[in-house]
N, C-alpha and C positions, 0 to 999 in steps of 0.2 A: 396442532399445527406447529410449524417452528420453520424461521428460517434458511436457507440452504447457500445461498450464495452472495457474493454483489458482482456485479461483470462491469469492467470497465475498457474501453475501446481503447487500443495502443498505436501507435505509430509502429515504433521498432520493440519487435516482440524480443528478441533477443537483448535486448538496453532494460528494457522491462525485467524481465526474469532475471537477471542481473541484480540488480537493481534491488528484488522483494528477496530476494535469498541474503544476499549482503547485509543489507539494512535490519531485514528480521528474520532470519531464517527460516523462511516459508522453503518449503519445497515442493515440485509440482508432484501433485497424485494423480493427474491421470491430464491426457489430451485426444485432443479430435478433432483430424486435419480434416478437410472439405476444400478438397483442392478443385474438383471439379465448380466448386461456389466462390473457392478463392478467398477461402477464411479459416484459419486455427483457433480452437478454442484450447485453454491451458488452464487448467486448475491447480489451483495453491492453497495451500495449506500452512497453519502454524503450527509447531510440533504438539499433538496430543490434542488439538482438536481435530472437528468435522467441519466446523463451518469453511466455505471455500470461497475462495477471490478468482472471479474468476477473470483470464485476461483474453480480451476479442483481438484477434490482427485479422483486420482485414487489407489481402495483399495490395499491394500501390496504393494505398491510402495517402494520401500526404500529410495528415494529420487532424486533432480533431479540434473545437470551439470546447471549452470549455462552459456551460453557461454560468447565469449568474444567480439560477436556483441553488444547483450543486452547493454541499458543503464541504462533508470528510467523510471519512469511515475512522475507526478509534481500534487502537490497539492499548493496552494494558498493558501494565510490568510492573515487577517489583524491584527495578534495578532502575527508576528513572533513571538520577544521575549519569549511571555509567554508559546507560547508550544514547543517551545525549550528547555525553563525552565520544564515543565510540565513533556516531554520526558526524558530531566537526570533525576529529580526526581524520574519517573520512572523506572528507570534500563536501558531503553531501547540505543539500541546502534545508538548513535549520533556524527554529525561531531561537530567543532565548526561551530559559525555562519561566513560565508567568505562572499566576494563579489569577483565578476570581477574583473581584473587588475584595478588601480585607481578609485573603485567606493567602496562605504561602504556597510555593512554586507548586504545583502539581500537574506542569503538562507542557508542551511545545509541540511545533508544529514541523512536518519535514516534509519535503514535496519533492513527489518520482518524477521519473523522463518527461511522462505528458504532461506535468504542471497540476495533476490532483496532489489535497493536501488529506496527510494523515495525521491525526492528533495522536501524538504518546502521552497515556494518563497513564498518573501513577497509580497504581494497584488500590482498592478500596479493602481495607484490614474490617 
């Protein structure tokens, strides 16, 4: 077994896709309109993997609750720093860089259009 996806509900699929391309450079591999259901499905990718994010619009939605289960989903790099850097430069809404109790930075947090948050860790050598 192994996992395949995560899917998360969007408001504006276009601010979305935006959004994961910018920030990480996912790019979508593949979609599936359901216009007679009145939903797009968009799968995203980060270069050189499989695993897929994948992004739900369902049309006239107005938007979604986030609850207060939810936590994150984690991406990895070996460049914290610099797309931390990349991300303020950006606009985009970022933590500082923190770490664990007694260990140094290794992570922050940035949050897409919908208000989910993603952890950038730094890479494990």
């Amino acid at each position: 077994m192994k996992m395949t996806h995560t899917s998360y509900r969007v408001k504006d699929l276009e601010a979305s896709l935006k959004f994961y391309k910018e920030a990480f450079d996912f790019s979508e591999s593949r979609r599936r309109d359901f216009p007679e259901y009145k939903f797009t499905l968009v799968y995203m990718t980060l270069p050189g993997e499989e695993y897929e994010l994948e992004l739900t619009y369902n049309y006239d939605h107005p938007g979604y609750n986030i609850g207060d289960g939810y936590g994150h989903i984690a991406i990895s790099t070996d460049i914290l720093e610099e797309l931390h850097k990349k991300h303020k430069d950006k606009g985009f809404k970022v933590t500082d860089l923190s770490g664990l109790p007694g260990t140094p930075p290794s992570y922050y947090f940035i949050t897409d259009p919908d208000g989910y948050q993603i952890e950038v860790i730094r890479s494990k050598y």
